[in-house]
C-alpha angles and dihedrals in degrees: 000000000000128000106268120239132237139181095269091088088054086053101073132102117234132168108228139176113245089207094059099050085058116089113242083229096057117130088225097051090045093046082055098051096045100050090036108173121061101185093101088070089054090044094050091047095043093098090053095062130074112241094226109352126099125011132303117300143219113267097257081221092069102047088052086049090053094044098054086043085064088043095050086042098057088229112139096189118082098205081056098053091048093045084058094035081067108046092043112081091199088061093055101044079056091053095043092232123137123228093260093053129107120237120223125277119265090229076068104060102042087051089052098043092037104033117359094054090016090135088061096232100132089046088050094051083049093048089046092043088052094049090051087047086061096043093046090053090037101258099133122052100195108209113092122031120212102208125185139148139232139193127230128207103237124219098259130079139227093263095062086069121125148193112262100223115197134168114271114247092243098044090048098050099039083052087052086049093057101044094246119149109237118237123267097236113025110251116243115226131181127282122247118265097268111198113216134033115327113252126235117269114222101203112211143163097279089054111034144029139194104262088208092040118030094174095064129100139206110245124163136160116246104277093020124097116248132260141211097247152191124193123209124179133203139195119208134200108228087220105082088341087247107161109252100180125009130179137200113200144151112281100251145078122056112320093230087061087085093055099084103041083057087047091060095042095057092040100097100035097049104028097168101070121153108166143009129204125208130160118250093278083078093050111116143113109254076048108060087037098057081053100052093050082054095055090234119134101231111208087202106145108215124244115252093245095063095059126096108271096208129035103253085095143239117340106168121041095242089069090043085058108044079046085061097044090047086054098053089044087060095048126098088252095054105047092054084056101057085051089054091052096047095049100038110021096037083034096061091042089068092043095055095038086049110038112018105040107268103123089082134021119247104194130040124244129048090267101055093046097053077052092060093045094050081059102061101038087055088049096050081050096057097052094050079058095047094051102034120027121080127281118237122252094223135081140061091313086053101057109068082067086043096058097035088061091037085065108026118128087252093071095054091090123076123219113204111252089029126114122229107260117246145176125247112193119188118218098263096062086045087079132135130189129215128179120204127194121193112188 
């Protein structure tokens, strides 16, 4: 039988190397070594910072680094992420924090994510320098774009709902009439006496709206009751399935609306675009027109109702053009490109709803919701980095070969013209390690 262990061993005071006690095949330590530089993140929030007023501040590196580890980590409360940012040491070796070292405060981080980069331009520079990552170690194709859409449950429920009251149409124009100036709320006034049951009242977006929320709409599939909800969209390369465009908007309006504002996101990272492929909520003629200006095949299946009806053909061009788009859906072409939709775009829809917080919104308002889905789209990018691009040949792994061909027989011999081999070590392979007890 063994010696048993107490607590006498843990009580001992050694001085270690963070770097050490981290494993060389860590995500976080990959996802450090890929992106490499960090100065982009200082130079985006430079403009968010006073020069020489107020106290010192939070590198605005580690509280984006905070804020894509949650992210990555699928955690939606921020007192959580930073309760297991402190217990995990290769959270800390990310954030460049010793063990010793206080992490920031949680009131910090909400301010940062909700106020301070509340317009979502230093996310945005992180979401476009992790696309260009993928492109630059051949991650990304380029030439044929999986979009789809999802909804997200917002932060409000159905009780805050409440009545949308507007001017009527008569009372506003006989005011402007006689030069009154309208009130600034609408008054509310009683109902007329109504004889009989009281009928059931259907709330919907025309007459009500969330009094904690106000961007949120009502959406719900037929037999199922409705949700305050968020859509985002995405748009996937088939390659690695690494996102390559995303959107957060309001829950209303046609759904193809949001097709052209991801095409122009994704124009100038991925030029060489040929098709695009979308499911039949997309379909739609301003649609397959805007397309078709951009010189882009769009794989958009048209919806039954905007067939002909009769065989005499097409007679608005509307119908001509859901004939063409039918056409193009039936093709070999197309339907590779349904599969690919199926299998990337509504792939990396469940990946971001189950593991990094997209099922539901964490935060009120649009903005901070396309926050929140720049997030998680950085963070599935980094992960396709992490997993597929090539590791690098340098660093403390790399120099046991280093030094064995740095020293083989082979090398005795000098060549003219040659230099004599050498070994360059960086500081962070130069550690030693020393325990001291004191008992």
């Amino acid at each position: 039988m063994g010696e048993a262990r107490t607590k006498e061993g843990a009580r001992q005071i050694a001085m270690v190397c963070l770097d050490e006690l981290v494993p060389e095949d860590d995500r976080y330590r990959r996802i450090d070594e890929i992106v490499g530089d960090w100065s982009f993140v200082r130079e985006a929030a430079r403009s968010y910072y006073a020069e020489r007023v107020g106290r010192p501040s939070i590198d605005p590196t580690v509280l984006l680094k905070l804020m894509l580890a949650g992210a990555l980590e699928g955690i939606g409360s921020v007192r959580e992420l930073l309760r297991v940012a402190d217990l995990r040491l290769d959270l800390r070796l990310f954030l460049g924090y010793g063990l010793g070292e206080r992490l920031p405060a949680h009131q910090t981080i909400s301010e940062a994510q909700t106020l301070r980069f509340a317009d979502g331009d230093v996310f945005e520079r992180l979401f476009l320098h992790t696309v260009a990552l993928c492109k630059q170690h051949g991650l990304i194709e380029g030439s044929h774009l999986s979009v789809d859409g999802f909804h997200a449950e917002a932060n409000a429920a159905l009780r805050s709902l409440r009545a949308s009251l507007e001017p009527l149409a008569g009372e506003a124009a006989s005011e402007a009439e006689a030069d009154v100036p309208a009130p600034e709320r609408p008054q509310l006034r009683l109902a007329e006496p109504r004889l009989g049951p009281t009928p059931k009242r259907r709330a919907s977006n025309a007459t009500v709206v969330s009094a904690t929320d106000a961007d949120a709409r009502l959406k719900g599939k037929p037999g199922q009751r409705p949700h305050l909800v968020y859509r985002g969209h995405v748009g996937v390369d088939p390659k690695k399935r690494c996102i390559a465009g995303c959107l957060g908007e309001r829950a209303e309006g046609h759904e193809g609306d949001a097709l052209a504002p991801i095409l122009d996101r994704v124009r100038f990272v991925l030029p060489e675009l040929a098709s695009v492929g979308a499911d039949q909520g997309f379909a739609a003629e301003r649609v397959w027109e805007d397309t078709a200006e951009r010189r882009i095949v769009a794989y958009i299946p048209p919806q039954p109702s905007m067939l002909p009806r009769d065989d005499r053909g097409p007679r608005t061009n509307v119908q001509r053009l859901a004939l063409a788009a039918k056409k193009r859906a039936k093709s070999e072409a197309g339907i590779r490109a349904h599969r690919r939709r199926m299998a990337d775009a509504e792939g990396v829809i469940a990946e971001l709803k189950n593991l990094h917080g997209l099922d539901r919104v964490r935060c009120r308002g649009t903005p901070a919701f396309h926050v929140q889905l720049l997030l998680g789209c950085v963070a599935i990018n980094l992960k396709r980095l992490a997993r597929h691009a090539p590791a690098a040949h340098e660093g403390v792994a790399a120099a046991p070969k280093a030094a064995a061909t740095a020293f083989s027989p082979g090398n005795d011999q000098r060549q003219p013209g040659s230099q004599r081999a050498s070994i360059s070590l960086s500081r962070k392979q130069l550690v030693w390690t020393t325990n001291l007890c004191l008992n």
